[in-house]
C-alpha positions in Angstrom: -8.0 -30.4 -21.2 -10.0 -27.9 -19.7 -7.9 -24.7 -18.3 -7.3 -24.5 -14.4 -10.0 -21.3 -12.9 -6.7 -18.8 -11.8 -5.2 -19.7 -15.0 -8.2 -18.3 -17.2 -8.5 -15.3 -15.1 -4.9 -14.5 -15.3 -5.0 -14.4 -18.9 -8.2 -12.6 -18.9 -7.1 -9.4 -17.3 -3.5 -10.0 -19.5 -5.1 -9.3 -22.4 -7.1 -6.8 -20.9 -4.2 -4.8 -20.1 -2.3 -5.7 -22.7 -4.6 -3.8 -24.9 -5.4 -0.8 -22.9 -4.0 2.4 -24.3 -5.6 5.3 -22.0 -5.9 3.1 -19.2 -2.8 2.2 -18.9 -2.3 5.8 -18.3 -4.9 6.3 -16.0 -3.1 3.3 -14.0 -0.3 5.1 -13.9 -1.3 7.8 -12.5 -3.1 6.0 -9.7 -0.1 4.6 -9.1 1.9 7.5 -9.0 -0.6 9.2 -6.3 -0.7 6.0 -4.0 3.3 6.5 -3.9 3.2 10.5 -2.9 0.2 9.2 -0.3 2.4 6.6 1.4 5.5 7.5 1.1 5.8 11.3 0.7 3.5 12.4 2.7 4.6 9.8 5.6 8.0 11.1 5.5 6.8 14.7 6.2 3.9 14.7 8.2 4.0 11.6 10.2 6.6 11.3 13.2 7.7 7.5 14.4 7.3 8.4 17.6 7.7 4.4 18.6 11.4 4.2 17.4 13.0 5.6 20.6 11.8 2.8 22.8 13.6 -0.3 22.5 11.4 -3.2 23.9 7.5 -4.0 23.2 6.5 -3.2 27.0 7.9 0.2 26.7 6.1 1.1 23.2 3.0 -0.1 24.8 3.0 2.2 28.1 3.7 5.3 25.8 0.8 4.1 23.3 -1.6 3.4 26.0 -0.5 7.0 27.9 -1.3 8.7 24.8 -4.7 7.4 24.6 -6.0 7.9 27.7 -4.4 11.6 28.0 
């Protein structure tokens, strides 16, 4: 029987990663930059401003205050 489309790709990039050696670390160090983008640098430099209002109607007034300052 003739392999499903998803199935053959799967197994495609499998053995594609399977057999990388310096890509695997060059993978890993993307991955390790997308983690200090999104989660480092959110923690420091961006404030949740939104989390001291408790209802949707109240986040909405400060957002749209904010953008028409």
């Amino acid at each position: 029987m003739k392999e499903s489309l998803l199935k053959r790709i799967w197994f495609f990039y499998y053995d594609g990663f399977r057999s990388m050696t310096l890509g695997k670390t060059l993978w890993l160090i993307v991955i390790i930059k997308l983690f200090i983008m999104f989660f480092i640098l959110k923690l420091f430099f961006f404030k949740n401003e939104l989390g001291v209002y408790n209802t949707n109607e109240e986040k909405s007034r400060h957002v749209i205050q904010e953008l028409t300052k």
